[in-house]
C-alpha positions as a Markdown table, in Angstrom:
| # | Residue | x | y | z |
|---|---|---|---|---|
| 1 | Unk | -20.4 | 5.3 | 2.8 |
| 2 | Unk | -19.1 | 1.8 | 4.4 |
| 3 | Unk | -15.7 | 0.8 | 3.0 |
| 4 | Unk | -16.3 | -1.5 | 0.1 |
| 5 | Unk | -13.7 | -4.2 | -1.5 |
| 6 | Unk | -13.4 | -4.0 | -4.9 |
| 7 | Unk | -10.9 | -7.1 | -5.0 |
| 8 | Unk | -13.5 | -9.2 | -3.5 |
| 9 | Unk | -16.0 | -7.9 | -5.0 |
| 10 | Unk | -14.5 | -9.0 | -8.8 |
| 11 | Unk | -13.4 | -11.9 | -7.2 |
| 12 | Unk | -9.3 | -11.1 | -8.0 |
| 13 | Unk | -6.2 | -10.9 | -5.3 |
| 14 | Unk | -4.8 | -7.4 | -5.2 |
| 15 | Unk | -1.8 | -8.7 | -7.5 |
| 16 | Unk | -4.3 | -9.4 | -10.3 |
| 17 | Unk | -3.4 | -8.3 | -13.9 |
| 18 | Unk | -6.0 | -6.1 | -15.9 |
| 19 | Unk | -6.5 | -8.4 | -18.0 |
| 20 | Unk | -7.9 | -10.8 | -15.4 |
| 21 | Unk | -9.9 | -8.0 | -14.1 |
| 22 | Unk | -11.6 | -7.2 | -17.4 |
| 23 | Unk | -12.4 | -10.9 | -17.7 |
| 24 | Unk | -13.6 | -11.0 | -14.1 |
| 25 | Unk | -16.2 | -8.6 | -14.6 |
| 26 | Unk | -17.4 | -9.6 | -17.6 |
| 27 | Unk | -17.9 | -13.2 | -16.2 |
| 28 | Unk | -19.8 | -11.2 | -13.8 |
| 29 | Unk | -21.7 | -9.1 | -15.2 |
| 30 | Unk | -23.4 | -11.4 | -17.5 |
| 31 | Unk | -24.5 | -12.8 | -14.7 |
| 32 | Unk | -25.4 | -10.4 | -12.9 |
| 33 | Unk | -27.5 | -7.8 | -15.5 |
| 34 | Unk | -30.5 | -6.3 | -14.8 |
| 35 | Unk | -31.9 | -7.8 | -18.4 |
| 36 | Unk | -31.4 | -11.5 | -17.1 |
| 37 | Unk | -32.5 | -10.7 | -13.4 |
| 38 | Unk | -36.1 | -8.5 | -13.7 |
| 39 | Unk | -37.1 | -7.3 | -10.4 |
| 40 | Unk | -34.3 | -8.8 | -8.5 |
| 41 | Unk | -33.6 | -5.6 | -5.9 |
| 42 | Unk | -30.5 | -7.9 | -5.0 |
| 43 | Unk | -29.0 | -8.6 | -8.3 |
| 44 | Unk | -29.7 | -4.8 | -9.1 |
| 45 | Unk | -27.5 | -3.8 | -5.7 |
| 46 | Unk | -24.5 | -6.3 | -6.5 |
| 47 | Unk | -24.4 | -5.0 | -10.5 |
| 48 | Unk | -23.8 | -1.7 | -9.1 |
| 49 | Unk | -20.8 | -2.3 | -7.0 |
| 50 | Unk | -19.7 | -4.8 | -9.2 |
| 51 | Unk | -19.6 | -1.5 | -12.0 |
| 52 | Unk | -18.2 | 0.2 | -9.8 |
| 53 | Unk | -15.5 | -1.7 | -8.5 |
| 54 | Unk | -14.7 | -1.9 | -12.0 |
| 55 | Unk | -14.6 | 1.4 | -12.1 |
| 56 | Unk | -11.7 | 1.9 | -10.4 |
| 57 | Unk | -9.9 | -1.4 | -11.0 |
| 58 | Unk | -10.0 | -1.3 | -14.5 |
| 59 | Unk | -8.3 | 2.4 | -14.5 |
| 60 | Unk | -4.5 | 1.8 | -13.1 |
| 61 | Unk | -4.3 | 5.4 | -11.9 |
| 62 | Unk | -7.8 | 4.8 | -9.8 |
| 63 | Unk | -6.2 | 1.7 | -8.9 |
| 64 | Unk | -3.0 | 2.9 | -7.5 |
| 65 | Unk | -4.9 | 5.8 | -5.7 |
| 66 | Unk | -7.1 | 3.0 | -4.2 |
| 67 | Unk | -4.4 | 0.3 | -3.2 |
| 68 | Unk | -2.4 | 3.6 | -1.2 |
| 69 | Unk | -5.8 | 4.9 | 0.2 |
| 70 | Unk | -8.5 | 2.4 | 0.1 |
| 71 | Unk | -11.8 | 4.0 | 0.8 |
| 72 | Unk | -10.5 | 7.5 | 0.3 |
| 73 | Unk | -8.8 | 6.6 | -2.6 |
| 74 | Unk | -11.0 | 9.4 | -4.6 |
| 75 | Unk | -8.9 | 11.7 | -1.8 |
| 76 | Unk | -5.7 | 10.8 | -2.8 |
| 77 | Unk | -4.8 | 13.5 | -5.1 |
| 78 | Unk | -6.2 | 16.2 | -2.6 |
| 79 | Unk | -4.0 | 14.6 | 0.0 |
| 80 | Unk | -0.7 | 14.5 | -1.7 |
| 81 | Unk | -1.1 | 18.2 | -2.9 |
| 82 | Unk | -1.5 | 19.3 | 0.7 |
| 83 | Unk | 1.7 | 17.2 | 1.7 |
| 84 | Unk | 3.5 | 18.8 | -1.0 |
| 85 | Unk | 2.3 | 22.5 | 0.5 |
| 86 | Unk | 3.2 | 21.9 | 3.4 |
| 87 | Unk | 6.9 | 21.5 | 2.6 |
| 88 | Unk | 6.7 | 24.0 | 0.4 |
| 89 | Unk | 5.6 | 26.6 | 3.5 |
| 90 | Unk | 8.0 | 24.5 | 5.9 |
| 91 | Unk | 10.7 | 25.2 | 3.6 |
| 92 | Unk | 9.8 | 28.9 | 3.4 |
| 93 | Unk | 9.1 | 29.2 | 6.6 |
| 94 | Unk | 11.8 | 27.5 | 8.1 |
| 95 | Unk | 9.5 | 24.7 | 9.6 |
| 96 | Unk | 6.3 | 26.2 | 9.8 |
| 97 | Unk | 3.3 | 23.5 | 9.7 |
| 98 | Unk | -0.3 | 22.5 | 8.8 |
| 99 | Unk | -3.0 | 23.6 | 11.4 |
| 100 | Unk | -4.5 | 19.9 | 13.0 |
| 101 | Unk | -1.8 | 17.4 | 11.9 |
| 102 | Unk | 1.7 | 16.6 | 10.7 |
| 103 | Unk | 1.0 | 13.7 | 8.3 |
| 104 | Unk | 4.4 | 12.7 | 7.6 |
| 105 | Unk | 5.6 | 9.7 | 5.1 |
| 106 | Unk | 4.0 | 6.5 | 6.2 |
| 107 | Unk | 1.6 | 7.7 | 8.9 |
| 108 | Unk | -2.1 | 7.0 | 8.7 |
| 109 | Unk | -3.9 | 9.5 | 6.8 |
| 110 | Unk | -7.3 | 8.9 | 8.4 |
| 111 | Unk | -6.9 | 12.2 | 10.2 |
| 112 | Unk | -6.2 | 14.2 | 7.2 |
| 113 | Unk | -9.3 | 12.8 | 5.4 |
| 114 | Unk | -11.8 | 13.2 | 8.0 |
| 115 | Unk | -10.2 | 17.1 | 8.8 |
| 116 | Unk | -10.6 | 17.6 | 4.7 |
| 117 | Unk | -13.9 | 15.7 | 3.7 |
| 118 | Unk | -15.3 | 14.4 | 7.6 |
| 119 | Unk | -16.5 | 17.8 | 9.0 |
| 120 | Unk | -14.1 | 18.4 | 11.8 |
| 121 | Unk | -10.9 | 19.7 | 12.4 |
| 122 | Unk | -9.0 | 21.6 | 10.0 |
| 123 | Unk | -10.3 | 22.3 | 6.6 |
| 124 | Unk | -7.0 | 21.6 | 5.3 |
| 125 | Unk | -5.8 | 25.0 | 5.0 |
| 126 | Unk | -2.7 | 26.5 | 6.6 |
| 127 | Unk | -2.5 | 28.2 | 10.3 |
| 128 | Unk | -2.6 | 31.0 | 10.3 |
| 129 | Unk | 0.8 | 32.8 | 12.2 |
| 130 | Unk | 3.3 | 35.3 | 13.0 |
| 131 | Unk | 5.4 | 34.5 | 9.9 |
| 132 | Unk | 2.6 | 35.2 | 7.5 |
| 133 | Unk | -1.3 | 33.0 | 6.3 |
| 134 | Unk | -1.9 | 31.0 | 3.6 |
| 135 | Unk | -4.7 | 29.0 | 2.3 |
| 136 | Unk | -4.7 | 25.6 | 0.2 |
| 137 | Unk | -6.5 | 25.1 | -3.3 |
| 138 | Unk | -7.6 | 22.0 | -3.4 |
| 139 | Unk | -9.3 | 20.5 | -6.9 |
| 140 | Unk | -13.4 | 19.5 | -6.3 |
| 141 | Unk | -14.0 | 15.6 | -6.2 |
| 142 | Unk | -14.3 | 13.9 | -8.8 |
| 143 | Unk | -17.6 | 12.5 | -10.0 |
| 144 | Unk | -18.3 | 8.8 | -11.8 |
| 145 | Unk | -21.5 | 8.3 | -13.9 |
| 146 | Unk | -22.7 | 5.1 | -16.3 |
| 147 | Unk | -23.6 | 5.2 | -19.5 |
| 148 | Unk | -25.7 | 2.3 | -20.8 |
| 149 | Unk | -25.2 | 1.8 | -24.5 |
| 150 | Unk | -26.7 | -1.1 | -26.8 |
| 151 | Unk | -24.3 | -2.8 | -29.1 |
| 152 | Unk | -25.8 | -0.8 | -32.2 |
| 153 | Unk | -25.7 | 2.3 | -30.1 |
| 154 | Unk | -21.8 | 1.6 | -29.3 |
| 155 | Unk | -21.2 | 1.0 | -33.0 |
| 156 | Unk | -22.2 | 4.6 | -34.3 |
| 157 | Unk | -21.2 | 8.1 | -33.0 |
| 158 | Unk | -24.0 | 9.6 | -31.9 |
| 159 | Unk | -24.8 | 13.0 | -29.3 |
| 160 | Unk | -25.5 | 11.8 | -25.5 |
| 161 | Unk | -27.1 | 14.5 | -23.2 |
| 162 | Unk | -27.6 | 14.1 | -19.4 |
| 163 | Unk | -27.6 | 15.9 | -16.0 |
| 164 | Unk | -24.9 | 16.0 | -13.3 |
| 165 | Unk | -25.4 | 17.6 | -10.5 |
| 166 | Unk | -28.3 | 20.0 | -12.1 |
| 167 | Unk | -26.2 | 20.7 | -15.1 |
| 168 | Unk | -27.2 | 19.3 | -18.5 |
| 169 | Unk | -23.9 | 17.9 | -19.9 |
| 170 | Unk | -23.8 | 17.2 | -23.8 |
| 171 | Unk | -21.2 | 14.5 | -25.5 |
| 172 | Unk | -20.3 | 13.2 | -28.6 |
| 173 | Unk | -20.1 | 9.4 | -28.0 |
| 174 | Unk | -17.7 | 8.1 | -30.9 |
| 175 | Unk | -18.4 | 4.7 | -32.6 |
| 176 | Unk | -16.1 | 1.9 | -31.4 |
| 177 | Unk | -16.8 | 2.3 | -27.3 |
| 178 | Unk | -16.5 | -1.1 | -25.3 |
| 179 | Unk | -17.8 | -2.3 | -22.2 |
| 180 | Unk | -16.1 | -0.6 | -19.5 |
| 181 | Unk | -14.7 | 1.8 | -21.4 |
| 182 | Unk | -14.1 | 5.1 | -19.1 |
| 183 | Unk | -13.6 | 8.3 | -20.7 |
| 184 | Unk | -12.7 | 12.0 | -18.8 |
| 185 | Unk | -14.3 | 15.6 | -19.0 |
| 186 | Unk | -12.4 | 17.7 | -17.1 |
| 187 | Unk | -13.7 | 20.2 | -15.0 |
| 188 | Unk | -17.4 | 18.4 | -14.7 |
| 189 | Unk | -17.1 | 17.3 | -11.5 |
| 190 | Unk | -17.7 | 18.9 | -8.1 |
| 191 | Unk | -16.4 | 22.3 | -7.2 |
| 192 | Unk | -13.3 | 22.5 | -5.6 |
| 193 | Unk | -12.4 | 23.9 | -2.2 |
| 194 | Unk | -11.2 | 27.0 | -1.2 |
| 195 | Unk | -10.9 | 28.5 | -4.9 |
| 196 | Unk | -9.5 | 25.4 | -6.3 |
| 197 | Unk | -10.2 | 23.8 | -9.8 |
| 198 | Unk | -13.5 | 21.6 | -9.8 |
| 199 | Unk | -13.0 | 18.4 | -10.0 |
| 200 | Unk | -13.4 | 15.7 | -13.3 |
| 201 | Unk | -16.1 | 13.9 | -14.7 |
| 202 | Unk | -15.5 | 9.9 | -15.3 |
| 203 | Unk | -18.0 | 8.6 | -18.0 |
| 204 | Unk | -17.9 | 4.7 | -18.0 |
| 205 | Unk | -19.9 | 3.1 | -20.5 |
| 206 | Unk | -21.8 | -0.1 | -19.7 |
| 207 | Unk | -22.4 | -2.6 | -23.2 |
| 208 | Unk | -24.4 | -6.1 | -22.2 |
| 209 | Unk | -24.6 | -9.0 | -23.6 |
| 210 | Unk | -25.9 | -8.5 | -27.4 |
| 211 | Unk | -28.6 | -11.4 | -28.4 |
| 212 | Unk | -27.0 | -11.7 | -31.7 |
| 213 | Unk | -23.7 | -10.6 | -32.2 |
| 214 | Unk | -20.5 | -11.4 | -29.9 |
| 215 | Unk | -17.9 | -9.4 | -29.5 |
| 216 | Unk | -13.7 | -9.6 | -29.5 |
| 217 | Unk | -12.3 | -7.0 | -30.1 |
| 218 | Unk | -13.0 | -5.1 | -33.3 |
| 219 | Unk | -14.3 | -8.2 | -34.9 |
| 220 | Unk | -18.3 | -9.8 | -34.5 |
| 221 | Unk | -19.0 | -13.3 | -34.8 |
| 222 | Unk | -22.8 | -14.7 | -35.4 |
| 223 | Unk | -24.3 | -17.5 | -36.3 |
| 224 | Unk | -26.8 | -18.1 | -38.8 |
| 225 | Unk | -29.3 | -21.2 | -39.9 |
| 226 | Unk | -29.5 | -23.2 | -42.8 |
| 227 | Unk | -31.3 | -26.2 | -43.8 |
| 228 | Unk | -29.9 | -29.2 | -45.1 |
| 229 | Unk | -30.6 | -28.9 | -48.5 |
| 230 | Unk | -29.0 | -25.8 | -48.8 |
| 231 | Unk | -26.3 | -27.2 | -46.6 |
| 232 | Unk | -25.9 | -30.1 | -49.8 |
| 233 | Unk | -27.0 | -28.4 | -53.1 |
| 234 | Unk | -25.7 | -24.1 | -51.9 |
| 235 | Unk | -27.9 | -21.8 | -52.3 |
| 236 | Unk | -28.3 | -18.4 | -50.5 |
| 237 | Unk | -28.8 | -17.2 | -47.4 |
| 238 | Unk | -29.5 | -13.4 | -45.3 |
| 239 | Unk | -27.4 | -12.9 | -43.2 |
| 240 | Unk | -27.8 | -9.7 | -40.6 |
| 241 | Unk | -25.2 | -7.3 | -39.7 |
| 242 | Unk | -24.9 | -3.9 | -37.2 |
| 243 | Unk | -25.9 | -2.2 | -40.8 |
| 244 | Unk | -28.3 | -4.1 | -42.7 |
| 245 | Unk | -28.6 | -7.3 | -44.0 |
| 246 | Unk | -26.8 | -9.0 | -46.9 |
| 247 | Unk | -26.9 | -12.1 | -48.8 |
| 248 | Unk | -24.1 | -14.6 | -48.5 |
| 249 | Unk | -23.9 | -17.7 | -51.3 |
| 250 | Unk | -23.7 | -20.8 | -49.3 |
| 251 | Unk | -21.3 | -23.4 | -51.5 |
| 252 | Unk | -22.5 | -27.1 | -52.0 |
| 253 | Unk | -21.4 | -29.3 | -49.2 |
| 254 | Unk | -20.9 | -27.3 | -46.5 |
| 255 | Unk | -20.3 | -28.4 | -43.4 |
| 256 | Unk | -21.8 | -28.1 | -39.7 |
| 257 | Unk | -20.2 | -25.2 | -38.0 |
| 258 | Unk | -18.5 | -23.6 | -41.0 |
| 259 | Unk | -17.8 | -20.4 | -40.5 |
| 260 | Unk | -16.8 | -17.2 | -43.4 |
| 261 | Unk | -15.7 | -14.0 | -43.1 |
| 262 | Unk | -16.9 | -10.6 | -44.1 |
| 263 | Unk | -14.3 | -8.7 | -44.5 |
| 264 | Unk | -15.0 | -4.9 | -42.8 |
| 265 | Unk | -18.8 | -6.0 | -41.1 |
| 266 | Unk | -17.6 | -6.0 | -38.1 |
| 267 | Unk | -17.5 | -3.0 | -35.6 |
| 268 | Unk | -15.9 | -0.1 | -36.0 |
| 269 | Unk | -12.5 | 0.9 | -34.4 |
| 270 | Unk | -12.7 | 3.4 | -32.0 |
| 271 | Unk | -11.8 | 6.7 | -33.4 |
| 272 | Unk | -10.8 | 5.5 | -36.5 |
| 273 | Unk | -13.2 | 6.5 | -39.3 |
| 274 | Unk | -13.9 | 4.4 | -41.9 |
| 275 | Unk | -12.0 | 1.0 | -40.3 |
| 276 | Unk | -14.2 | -1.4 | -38.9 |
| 277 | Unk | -12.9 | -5.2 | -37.9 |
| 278 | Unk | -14.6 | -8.5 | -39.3 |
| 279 | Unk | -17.9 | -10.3 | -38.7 |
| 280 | Unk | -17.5 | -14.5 | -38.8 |
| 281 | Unk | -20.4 | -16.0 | -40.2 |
| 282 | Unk | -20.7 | -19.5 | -38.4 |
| 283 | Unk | -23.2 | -21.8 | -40.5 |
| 284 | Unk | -25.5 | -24.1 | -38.2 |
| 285 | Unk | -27.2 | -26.7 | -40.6 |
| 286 | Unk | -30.6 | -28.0 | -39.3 |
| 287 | Unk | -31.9 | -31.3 | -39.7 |
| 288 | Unk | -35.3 | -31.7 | -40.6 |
| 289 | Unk | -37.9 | -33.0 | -38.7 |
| 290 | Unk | -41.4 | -34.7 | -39.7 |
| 291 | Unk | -39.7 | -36.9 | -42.5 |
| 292 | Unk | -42.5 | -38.5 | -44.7 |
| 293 | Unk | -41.9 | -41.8 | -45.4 |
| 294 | Unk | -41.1 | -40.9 | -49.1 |
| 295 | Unk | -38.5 | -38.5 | -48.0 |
| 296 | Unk | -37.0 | -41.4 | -45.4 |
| 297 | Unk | -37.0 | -44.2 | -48.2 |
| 298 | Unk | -34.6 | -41.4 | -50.3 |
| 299 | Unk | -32.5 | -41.1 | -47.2 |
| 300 | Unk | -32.0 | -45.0 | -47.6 |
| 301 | Unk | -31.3 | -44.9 | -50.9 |
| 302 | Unk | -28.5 | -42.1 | -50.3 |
| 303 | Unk | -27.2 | -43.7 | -47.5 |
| 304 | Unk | -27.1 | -47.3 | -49.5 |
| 305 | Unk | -25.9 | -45.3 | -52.4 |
């Protein structure tokens, strides 16, 4: 696979905070959805490396691994554990090496990763020699899968099955995910080498854009229609949330862009039963249209009033 820049890809310096990453893909993403761009092959193609660059960015152990290793990044751990074998044996065997290269501190490790994962050289194991053999255990590679979850979906816990590699794997998705949320099930991933532990699974769940409801945090925010009348005089109005719909009493006078709170309609904090944030409630009073000419003679008289 051709080395790919996550940095330029999100559109961040490699001194970016996470915060600025987060944002950065989100900007992104909304852009760049499948939902808003049907049948665009390209837009499909960029909205996978963009999830995965997030991927790694957004986890700042991936992220270290990557800004020591770049493309081999997933590598890294396999890399270090064989530099830390190898002066283990050099200690017991009073200098004896690895078979293929001595990758000492700040050489290039492009020949270790193409002896380990490239097909040639070494296999990363030790030589074999008069003082005695030994073989390294090196843990499977790690594997990265998406999840795409609706925001209802997100909000309740709920089983997930699907396959990796052949195997059918089975989750409990607790409510309160976000987008890009990355979760670990160890031992998922690939086999590892020579005996070694397999490697991990790295679920990260993908959330668009939700028509009705936005997002911060813990709390929702919406916005819901009324008419003038019911803007002046109150009255009621339905209001939908994740869990049905209610009915909020709309006081006499309200304004244009008021908003109210419902205390605990909001979504749920992640794996923390029964808590849930806010929703905000954000009135939008529409005007209406096709005034007879009675209705716009009692307009005059208010607004002479």
């Amino acid at each position: 696979m051709a080395y790919i820049d996550y940095y330029k890809i999100l559109g961040v310096d490699k001194s970016a905070k996470q915060d600025d990453i987060k944002k950065a893909y989100r900007k992104q993403a909304r852009k760049l959805h499948p939902d808003l761009n049907p049948d665009d092959k390209e837009a499909e193609k960029k909205f996978k490396e963009l999830n995965e660059a997030n991927e790694v960015l957004s986890n700042p152990e991936n992220r270290a691994k990557y800004d020591k290793y770049g493309e081999n990044w997933k590598h890294g751990e396999e890399y270090e554990k064989a530099q830390q074998q190898q002066r283990q044996y050099q200690q017991q065997n009073q200098g004896g090496g690895f078979s293929g290269a001595d990758f000492g501190e700040g050489e290039d490790f492009s020949d270790f990763f193409q002896s380990m994962f490239g097909g040639g050289g070494a296999a990363g194991g030790f030589s074999k020699n008069s003082r005695g053999s030994s073989s390294g255990k090196f843990k499977g590679q790690d594997v990265h899968a998406e999840l795409n979850l609706n925001l209802k979906d997100a909000a309740q816990t709920h089983p997930q099955t699907f396959e990796i590699n052949g195997k059918k794997v089975r989750i409990t998705i607790p409510a309160g995910v976000y987008d890009g949320q990355q979760i670990k099930l160890k031992g998922h991933g690939s086999p590892g080498f020579n005996g070694g532990p397999n490697g991990d699974l790295y679920i990260t769940f993908n959330i668009p854009v939700d028509p009705d409801f936005e997002r911060i945090g813990d709390d929702l925010k919406t916005k819901v229609s009324i008419d003038l009348y019911t803007a002046l005089l109150g009255g009621d109005v339905k209001v939908n949330t994740l869990d049905g719909s209610v009915n909020l009493k709309v006081k006499p006078e309200t304004q244009n862009g008021t908003t109210v709170r419902l205390k605990g309609k909001g979504f749920p904090v992640y794996k923390k039963e029964g808590q849930s944030g806010d929703l905000f409630v954000t009135y939008e009073v529409k005007l209406p249209t096709d005034l007879t000419d009675k209705q716009k003679e009692l307009f005059e008289q208010l607004k002479n009033s």
